[in-house]
Biopython code that builds the backbone (N, CA, C, O; Angstrom):
import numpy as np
from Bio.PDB.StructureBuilder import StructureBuilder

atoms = [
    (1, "UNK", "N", (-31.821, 4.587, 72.250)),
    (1, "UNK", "CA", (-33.186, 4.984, 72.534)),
    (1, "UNK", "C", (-33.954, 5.022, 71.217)),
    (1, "UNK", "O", (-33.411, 5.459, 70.202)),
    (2, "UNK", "N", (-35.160, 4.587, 71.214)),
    (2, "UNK", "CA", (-35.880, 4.708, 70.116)),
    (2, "UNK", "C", (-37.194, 5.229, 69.540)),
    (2, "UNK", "O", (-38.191, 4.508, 69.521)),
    (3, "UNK", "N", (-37.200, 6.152, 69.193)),
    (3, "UNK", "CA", (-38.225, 7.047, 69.287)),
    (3, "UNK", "C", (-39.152, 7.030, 68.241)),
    (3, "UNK", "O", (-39.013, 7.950, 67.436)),
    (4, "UNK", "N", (-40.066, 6.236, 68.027)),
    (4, "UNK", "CA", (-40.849, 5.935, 66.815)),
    (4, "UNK", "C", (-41.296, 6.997, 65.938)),
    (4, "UNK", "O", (-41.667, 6.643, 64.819)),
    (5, "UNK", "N", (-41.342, 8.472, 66.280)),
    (5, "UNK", "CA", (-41.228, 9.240, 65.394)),
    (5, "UNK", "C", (-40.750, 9.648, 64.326)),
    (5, "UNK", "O", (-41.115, 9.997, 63.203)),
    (6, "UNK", "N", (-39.282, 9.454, 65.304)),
    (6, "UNK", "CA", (-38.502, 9.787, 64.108)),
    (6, "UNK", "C", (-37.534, 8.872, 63.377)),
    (6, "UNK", "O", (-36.335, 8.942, 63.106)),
    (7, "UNK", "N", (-38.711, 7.796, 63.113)),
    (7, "UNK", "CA", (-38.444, 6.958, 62.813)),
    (7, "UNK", "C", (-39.348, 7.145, 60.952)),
    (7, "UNK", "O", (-38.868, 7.300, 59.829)),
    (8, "UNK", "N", (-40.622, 7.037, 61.403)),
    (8, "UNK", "CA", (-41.202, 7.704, 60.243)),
    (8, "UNK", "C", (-41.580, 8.676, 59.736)),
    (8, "UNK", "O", (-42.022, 8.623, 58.589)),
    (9, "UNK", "N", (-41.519, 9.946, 60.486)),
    (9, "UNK", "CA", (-41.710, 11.243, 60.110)),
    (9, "UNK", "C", (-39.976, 11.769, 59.128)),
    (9, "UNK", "O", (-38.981, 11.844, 59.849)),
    (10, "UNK", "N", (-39.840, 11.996, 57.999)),
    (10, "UNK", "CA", (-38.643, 12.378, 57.565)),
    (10, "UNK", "C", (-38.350, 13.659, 57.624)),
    (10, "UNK", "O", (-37.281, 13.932, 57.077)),
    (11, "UNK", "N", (-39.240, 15.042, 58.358)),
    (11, "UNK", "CA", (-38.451, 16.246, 58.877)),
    (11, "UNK", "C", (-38.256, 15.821, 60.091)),
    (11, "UNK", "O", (-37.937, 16.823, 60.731)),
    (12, "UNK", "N", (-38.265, 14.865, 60.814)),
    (12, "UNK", "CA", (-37.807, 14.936, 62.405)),
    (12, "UNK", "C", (-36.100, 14.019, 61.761)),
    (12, "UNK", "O", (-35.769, 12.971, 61.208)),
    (13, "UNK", "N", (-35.600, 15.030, 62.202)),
    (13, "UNK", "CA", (-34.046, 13.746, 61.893)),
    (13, "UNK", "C", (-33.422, 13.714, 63.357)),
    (13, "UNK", "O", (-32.481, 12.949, 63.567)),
    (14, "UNK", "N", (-33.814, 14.352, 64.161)),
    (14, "UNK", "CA", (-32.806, 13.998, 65.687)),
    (14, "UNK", "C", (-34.041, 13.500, 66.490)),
    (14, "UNK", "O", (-35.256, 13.697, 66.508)),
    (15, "UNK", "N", (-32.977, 12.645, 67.241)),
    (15, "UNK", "CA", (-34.111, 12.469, 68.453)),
    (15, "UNK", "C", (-34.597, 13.641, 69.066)),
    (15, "UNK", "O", (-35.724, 13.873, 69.503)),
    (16, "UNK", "N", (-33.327, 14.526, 69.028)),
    (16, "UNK", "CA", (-33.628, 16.044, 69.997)),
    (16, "UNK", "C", (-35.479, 16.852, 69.196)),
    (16, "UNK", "O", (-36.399, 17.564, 69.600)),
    (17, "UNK", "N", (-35.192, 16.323, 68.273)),
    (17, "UNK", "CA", (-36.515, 17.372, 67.409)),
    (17, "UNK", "C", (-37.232, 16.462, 67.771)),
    (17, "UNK", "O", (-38.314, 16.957, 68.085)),
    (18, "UNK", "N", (-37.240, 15.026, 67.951)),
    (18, "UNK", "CA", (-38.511, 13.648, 68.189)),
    (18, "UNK", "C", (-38.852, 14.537, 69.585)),
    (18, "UNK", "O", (-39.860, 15.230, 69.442)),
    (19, "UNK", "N", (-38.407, 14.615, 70.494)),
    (19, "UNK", "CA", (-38.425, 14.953, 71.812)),
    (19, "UNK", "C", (-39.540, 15.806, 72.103)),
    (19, "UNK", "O", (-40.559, 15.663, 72.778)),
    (20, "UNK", "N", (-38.846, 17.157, 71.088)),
    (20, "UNK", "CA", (-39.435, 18.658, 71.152)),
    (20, "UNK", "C", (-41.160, 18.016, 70.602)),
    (20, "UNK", "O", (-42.192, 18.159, 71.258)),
    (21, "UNK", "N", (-41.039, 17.299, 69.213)),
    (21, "UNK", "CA", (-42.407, 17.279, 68.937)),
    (21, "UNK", "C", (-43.124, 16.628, 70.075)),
    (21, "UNK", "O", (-44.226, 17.055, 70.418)),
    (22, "UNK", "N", (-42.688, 15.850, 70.539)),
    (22, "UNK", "CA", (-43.501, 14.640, 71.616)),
    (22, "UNK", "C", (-43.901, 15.845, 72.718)),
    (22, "UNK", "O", (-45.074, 16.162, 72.912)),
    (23, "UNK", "N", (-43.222, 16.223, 73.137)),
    (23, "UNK", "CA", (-43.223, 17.618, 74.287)),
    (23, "UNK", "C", (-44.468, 18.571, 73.872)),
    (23, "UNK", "O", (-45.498, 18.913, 74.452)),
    (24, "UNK", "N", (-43.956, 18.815, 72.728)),
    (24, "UNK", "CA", (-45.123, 19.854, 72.177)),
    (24, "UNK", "C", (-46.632, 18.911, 72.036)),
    (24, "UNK", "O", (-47.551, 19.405, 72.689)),
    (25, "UNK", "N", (-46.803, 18.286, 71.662)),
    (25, "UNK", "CA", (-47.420, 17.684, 70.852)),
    (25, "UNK", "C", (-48.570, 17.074, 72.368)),
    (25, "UNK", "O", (-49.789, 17.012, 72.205)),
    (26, "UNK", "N", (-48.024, 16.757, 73.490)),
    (26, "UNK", "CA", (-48.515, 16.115, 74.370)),
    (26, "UNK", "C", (-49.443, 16.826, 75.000)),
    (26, "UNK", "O", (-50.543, 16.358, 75.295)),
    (27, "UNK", "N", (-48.922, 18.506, 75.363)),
    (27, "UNK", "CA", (-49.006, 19.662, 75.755)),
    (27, "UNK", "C", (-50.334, 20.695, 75.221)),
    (27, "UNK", "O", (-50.931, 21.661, 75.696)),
    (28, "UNK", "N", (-50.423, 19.664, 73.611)),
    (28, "UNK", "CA", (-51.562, 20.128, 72.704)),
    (28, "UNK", "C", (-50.860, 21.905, 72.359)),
    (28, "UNK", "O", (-51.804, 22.539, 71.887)),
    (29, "UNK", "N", (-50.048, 22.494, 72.413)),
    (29, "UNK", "CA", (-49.192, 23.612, 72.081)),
    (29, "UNK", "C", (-49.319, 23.893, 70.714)),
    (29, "UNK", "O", (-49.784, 24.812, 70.040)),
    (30, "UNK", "N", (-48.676, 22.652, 70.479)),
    (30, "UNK", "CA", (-48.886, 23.140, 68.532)),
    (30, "UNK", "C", (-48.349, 23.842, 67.908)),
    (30, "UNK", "O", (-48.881, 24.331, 66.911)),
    (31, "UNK", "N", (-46.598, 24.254, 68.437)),
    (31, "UNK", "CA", (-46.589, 25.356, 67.354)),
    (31, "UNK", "C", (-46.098, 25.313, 65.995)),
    (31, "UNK", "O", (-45.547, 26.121, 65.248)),
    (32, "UNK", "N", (-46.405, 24.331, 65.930)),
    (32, "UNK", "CA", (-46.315, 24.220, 64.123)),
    (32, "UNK", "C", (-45.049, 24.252, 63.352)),
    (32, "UNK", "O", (-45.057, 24.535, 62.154)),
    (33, "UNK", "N", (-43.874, 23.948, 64.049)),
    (33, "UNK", "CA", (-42.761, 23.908, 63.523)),
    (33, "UNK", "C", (-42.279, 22.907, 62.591)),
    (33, "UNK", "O", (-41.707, 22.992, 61.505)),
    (34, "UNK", "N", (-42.735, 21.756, 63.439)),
    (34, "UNK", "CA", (-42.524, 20.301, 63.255)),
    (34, "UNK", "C", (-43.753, 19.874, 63.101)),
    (34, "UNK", "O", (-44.543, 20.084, 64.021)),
    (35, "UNK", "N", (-44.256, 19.090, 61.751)),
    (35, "UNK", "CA", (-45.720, 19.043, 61.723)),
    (35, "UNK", "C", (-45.593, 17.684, 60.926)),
    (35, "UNK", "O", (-45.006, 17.732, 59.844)),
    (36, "UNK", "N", (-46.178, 16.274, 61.445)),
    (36, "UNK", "CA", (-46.171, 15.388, 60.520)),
    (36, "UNK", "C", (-47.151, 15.217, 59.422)),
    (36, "UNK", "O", (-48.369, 15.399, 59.425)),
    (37, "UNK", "N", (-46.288, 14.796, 58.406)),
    (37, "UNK", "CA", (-46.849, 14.877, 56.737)),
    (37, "UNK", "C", (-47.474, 13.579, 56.794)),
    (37, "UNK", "O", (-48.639, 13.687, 56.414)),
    (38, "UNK", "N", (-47.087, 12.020, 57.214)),
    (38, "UNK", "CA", (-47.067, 10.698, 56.561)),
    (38, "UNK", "C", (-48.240, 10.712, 57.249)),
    (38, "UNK", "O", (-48.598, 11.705, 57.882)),
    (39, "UNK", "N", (-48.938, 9.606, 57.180)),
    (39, "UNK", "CA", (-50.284, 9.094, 57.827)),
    (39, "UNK", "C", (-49.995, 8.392, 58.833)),
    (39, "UNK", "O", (-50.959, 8.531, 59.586)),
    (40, "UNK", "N", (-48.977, 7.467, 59.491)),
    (40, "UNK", "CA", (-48.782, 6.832, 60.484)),
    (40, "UNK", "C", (-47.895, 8.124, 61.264)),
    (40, "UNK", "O", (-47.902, 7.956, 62.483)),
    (41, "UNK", "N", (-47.426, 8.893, 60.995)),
    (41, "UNK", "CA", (-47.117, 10.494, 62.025)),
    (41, "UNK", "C", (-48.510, 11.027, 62.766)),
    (41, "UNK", "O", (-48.830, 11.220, 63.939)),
    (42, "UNK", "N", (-49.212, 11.173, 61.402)),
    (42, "UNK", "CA", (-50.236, 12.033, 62.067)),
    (42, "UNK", "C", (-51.082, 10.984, 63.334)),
    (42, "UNK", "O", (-51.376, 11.139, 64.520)),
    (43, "UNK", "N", (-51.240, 9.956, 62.380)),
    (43, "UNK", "CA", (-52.205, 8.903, 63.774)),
    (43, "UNK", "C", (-51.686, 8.771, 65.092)),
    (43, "UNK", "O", (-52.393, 8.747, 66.099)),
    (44, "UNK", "N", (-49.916, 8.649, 65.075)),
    (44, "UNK", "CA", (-49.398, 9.599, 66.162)),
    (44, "UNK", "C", (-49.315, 10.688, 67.305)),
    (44, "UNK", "O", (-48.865, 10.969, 68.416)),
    (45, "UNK", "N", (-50.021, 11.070, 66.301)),
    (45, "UNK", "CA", (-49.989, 12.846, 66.728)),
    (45, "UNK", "C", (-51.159, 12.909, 66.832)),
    (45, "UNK", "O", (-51.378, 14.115, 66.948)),
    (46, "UNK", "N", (-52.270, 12.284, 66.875)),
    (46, "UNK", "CA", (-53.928, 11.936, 67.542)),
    (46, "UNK", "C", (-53.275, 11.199, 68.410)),
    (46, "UNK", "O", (-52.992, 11.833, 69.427)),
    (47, "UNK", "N", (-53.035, 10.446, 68.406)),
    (47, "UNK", "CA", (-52.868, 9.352, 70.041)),
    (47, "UNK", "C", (-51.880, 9.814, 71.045)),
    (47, "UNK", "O", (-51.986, 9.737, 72.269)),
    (48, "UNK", "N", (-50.939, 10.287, 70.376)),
    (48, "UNK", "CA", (-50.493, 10.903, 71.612)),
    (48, "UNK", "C", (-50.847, 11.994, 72.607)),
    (48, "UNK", "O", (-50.217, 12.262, 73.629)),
    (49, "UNK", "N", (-51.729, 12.466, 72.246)),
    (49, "UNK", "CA", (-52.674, 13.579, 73.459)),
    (49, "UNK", "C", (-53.639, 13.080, 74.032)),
    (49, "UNK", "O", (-54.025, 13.442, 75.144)),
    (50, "UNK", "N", (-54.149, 12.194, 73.357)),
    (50, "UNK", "CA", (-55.364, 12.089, 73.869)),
    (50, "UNK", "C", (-54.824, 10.549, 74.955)),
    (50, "UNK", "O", (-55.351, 10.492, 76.066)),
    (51, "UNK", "N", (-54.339, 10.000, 74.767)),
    (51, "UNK", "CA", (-53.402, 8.886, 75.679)),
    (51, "UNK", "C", (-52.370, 9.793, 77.231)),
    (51, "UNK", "O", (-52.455, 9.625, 78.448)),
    (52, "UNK", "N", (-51.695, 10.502, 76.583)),
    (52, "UNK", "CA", (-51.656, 11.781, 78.069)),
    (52, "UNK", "C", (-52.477, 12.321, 78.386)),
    (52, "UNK", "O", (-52.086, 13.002, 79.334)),
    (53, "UNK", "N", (-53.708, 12.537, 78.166)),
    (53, "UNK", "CA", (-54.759, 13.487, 78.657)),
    (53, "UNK", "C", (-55.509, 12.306, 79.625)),
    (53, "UNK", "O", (-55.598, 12.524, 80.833)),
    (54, "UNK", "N", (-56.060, 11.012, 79.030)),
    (54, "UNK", "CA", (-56.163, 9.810, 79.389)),
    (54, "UNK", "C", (-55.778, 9.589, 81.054)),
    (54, "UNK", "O", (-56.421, 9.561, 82.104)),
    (55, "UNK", "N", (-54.119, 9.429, 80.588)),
    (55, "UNK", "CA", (-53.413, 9.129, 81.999)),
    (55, "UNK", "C", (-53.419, 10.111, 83.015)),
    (55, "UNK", "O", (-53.243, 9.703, 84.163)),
    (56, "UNK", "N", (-53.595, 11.404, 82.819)),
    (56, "UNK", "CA", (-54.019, 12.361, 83.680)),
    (56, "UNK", "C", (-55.143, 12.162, 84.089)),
    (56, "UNK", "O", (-55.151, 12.359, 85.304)),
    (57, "UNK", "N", (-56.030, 11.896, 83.750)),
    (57, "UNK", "CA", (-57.020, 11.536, 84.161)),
    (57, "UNK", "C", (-57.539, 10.482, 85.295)),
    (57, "UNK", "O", (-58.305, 10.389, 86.254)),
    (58, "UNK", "N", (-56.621, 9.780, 84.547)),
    (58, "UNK", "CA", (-56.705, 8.164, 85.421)),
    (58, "UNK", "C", (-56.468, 8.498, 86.932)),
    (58, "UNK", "O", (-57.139, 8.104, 87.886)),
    (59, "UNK", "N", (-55.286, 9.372, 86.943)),
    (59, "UNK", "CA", (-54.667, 9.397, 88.028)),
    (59, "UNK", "C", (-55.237, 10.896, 88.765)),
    (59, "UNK", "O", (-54.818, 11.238, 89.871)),
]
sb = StructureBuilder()
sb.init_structure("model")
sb.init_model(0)
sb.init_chain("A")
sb.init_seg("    ")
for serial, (resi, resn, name, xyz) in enumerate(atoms, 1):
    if name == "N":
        sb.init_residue(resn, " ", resi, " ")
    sb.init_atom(name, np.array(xyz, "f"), 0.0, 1.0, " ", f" {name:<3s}", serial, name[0])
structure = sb.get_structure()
C-alpha cells in the first residue's frame, strides 16, 4: 500500500501514523501531533480537506 505521505513527510514513518494523519487531517480535527514541515506535506494537507469536503458535497 502506498501512502504518499509518508512518503515525504519524515515524522510520519508508519503507514499506521500516514493513516492517523489522513483521518485527522480529513476530519479538519487538527490535533497537532503529526504536523507536516516540507512544502509538498503541507499542499497535502490543503487538498486533502478541502477534496473530502468537495466529495461530500457532491454527493
Amino acid at each position: 500500500m502506498l501512502i504518499p505521505i509518508a512518503i515525504v513527510e519524515p515524522a510520519i514513518e508508519t503507514y499506521a501514523e500516514a493513516l492517523w494523519w489522513g483521518l485527522i487531517t480529513i476530519t479538519i480535527v487538527g490535533y497537532g501531533d503529526i504536523a507536516p514541515v516540507t512544502v509538498l506535506g503541507r499542499l497535502m494537507a490543503t487538498v486533502l480537506p478541502v477534496v473530502g469536503i468537495g466529495m461530500i458535497d457532491i454527493l
